[in-house]
N, C-alpha and C positions, 0 to 999 in steps of 0.2 A: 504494500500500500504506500505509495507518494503521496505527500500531503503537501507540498510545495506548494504552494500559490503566488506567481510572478515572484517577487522577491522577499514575499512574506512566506516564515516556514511558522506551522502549528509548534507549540510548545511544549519540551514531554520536564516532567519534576522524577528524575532517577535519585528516589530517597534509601539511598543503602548504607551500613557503615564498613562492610567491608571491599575492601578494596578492589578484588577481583570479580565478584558480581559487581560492582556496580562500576570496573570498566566494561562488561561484558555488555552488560544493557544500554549502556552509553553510545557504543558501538551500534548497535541494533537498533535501537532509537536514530541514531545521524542515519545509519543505511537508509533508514523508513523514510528519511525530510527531515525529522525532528530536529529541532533545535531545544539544545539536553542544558537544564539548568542544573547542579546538585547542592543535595544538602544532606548532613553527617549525622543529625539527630531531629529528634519527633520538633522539636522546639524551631531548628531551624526553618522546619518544613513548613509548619506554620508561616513563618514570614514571607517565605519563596511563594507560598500560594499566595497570601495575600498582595504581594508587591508584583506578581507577572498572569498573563492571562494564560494557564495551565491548560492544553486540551486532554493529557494524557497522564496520570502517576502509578510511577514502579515505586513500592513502599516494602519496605524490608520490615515486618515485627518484632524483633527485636534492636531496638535500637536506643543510645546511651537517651537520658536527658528525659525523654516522653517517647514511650512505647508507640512502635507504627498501629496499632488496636485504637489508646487513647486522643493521639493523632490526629486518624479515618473519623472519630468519634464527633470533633471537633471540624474538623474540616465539615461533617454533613451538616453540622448545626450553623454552619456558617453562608453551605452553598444551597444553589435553587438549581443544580441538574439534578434530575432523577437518581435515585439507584440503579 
């Protein structure tokens, strides 16, 4: 799936803390079009959704700071896309 749009690419949030999955999906994300923001913990991820227009999150559950669980939890209570 390309999601390129002239020179606007969809935005993917790869929330992983270790290192190798989250080059792995980074990767696979840019293949896709994506344009890959990251962040290390539940806390950062929070700010990354809030501050960029996200089409797409890879979220690891375990993660330092705020669990990816508490996270998703927060994120729904914030957003108006469906489940």
């Amino acid at each position: 799936m390309h999601t390129e749009r002239g020179d606007v690419h969809e935005h993917c949030a790869c929330l992983r803390r270790r290192k190798g999955y989250r080059l792995r999906a980074e990767n696979l994300s840019r293949e896709r079009g994506y344009a890959v923001e990251c962040a290390y913990d539940g806390a950062q991820a929070l700010a990354l959704l809030e501050s960029r227009d996200i089409s797409l999150v890879l979220m690891d559950i375990m993660m330092p700071v705020m669990d990816g669980i508490s996270a998703m939890v927060k994120i729904r209570e914030r957003s108006n896309v469906p489940p």
